[in-house]
N, C-alpha and C positions, 0 to 999 in steps of 0.2 A: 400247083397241087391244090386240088380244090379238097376242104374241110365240110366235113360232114356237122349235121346240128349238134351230134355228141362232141365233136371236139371241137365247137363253138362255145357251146356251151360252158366243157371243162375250161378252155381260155378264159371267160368270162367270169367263172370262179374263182381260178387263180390272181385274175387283175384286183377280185372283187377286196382276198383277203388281202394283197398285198397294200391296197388301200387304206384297209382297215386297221393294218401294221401300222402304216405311215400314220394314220391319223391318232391313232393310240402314242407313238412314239412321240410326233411334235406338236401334238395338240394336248390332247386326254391325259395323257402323264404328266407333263410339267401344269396344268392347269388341277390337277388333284394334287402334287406336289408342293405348288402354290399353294393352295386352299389348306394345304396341313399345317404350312408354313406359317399362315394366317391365323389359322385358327389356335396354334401352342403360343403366337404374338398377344393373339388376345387374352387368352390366358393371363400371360402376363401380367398385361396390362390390365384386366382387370383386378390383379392383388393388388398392382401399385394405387390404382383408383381405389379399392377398399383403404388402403393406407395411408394414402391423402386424404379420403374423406374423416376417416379415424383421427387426424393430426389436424384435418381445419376444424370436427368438432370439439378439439380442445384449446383450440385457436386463443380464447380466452383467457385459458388458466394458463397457458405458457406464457402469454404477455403479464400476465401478473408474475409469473416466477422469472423471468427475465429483468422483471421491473424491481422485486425485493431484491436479486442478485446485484443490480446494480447498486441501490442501499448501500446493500449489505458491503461491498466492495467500498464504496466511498467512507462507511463508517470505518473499516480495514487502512484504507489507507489514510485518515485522518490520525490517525495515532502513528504518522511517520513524519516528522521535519523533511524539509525538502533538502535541508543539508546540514552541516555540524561544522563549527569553524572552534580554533583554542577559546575567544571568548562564552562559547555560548557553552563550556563545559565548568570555567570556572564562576559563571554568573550562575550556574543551577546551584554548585555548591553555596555559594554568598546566599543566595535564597532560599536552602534547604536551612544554612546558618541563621539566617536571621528569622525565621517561620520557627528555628527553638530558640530565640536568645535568650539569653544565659543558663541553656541548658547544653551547648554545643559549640565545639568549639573547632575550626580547624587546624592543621600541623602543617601539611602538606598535600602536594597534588603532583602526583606525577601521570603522565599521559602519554599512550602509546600511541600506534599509527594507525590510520583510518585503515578497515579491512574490509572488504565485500563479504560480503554472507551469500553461500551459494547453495540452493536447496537441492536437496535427493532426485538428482536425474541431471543438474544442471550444469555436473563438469560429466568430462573425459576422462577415458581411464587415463590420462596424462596431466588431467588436474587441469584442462585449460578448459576456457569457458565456452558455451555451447550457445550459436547463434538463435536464438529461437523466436519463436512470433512477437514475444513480452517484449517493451522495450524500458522495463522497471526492475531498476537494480539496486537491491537492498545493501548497505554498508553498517558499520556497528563502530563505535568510538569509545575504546576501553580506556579507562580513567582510575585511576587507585586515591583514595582518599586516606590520609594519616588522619584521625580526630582523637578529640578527647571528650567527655560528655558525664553526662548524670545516666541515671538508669532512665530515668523519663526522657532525659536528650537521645538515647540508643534507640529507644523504642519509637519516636519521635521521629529518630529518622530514616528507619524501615518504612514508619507508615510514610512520611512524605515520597519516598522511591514511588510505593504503588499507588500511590495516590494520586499519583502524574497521568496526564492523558498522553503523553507522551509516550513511546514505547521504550522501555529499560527492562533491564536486565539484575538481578545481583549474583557476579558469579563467585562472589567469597566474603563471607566477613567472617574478622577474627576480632576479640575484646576479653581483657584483663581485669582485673580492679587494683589498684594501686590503694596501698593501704595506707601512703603516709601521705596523701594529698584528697582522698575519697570518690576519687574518680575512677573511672572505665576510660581507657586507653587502647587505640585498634585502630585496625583498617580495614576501608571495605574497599571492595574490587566489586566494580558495577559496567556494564556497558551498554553505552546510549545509540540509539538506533536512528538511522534517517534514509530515506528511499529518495531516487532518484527515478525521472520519468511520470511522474504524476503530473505535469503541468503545473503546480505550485512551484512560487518563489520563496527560496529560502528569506525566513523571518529573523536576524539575528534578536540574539537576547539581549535587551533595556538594562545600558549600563547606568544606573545614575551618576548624576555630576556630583562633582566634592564639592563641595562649597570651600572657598578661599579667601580671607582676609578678617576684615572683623567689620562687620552688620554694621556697628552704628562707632567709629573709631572714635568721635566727640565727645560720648556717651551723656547727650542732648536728650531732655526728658522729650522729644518728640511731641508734644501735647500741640503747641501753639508757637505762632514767632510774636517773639514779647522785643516790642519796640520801646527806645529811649525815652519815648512822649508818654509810652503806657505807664512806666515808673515813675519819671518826675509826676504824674498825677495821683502816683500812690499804687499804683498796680505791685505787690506780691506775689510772684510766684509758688504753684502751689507744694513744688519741693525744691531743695537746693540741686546743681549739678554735683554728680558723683566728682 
């Protein structure tokens, strides 16, 4: 069958738009598709770029506030012992006792068990303890003190509590006055604190030694050694031995 120019032509239309489909479907479409894709990416990227450059111009003042936080954290954890053993509870009261001598005096000392302190988030509703990034875990060392004191001894020994760089507590004092001896009679309830996890070695507390015997048993005036040849030439001594 031969085809006339008109329905060459229509052919040649119909190939033309079919073409035109095809190149629109796997060319022109996914290539404006892309180009959208690109262009809501840039987008993006260009907040995060504003954002970044926002955080490198402050580049400066975060390394100073990173630098005072860490200070700040070291001053924080300097007010914690790295542990707490029984002498280092009764060596604070011997030194709180002798910082008022003879205004304080102690009775007794009884002492509970070491306890962890667990901050607001830090347990389970089951109470048990929650693994978290920290690896510093705070404990507290509750201690009851019996004393007896002056009114300048009592007061004497609240200030010594705060006046510890050490971290403490007082969670109770109670005191009396005794009217037939003039004293204040009481007890405080205090608890001493120490963290674990800082890298510090516990420092126990400086027990002094007792001294034992007697200094000089001869009771030799120490001055000089006074030889037999010193006396037969007349040498006195300048006092007798006790």
């Amino acid at each position: 069958m031969k085809l006339g120019n008109k329905e060459k032509n229509l052919i040649k239309g119909l190939i033309g738009i079919v073409l035109a489909v095809l190149v629109w479907m796997f060319v022109a479409s996914p290539i404006k598709d892309k180009k959208e894709a690109l262009a809501a990416e840039n987008a993006e990227l260009k907040v995060k770029k504003e954002e970044y450059e926002a955080v490198n111009s402050q580049k400066a003042k975060y390394e100073e506030g990173m630098t005072a936080l860490q200070a700040e954290r070291e001053e924080l954890l300097e007010a914690y012992p790295a542990g707490m053993i029984t002498e280092d509870r009764i060596m604070y009261w011997a030194n709180m006792e002798r910082a008022n001598a003879g205004q304080l005096a102690l009775e007794n000392i009884a002492m509970s068990s070491l306890q962890e302190v667990f901050v607001e988030g830090q347990e389970t509703t089951e109470g048990e303890k929650q693994e978290g990034a920290t690896q510093l875990h705070l404990y507290k060392a509750p201690v009851n003190y019996t004393f007896k004191s002056t009114y300048d001894g009592l007061k004497g020994m609240v200030d010594y509590v705060f006046a510890q760089n050490d971290k403490k507590s007082i969670e109770g004092l109670a005191a009396e006055y005794n009217e037939e001896t003039g004293n204040i009679e009481g007890t405080l309830d205090m608890n001493m604190y120490y963290m674990v996890g800082t890298g510090k070695d516990h420092i126990p507390a400086t027990i002094p030694s007792v001294p034992t015997g007697v200094a000089n048993p001869y009771h030799s005036s120490n001055t000089k050694v006074i030889l037999e040849s010193d006396i037969a030439a007349g040498y006195e001594p300048e006092g007798e031995r006790e």
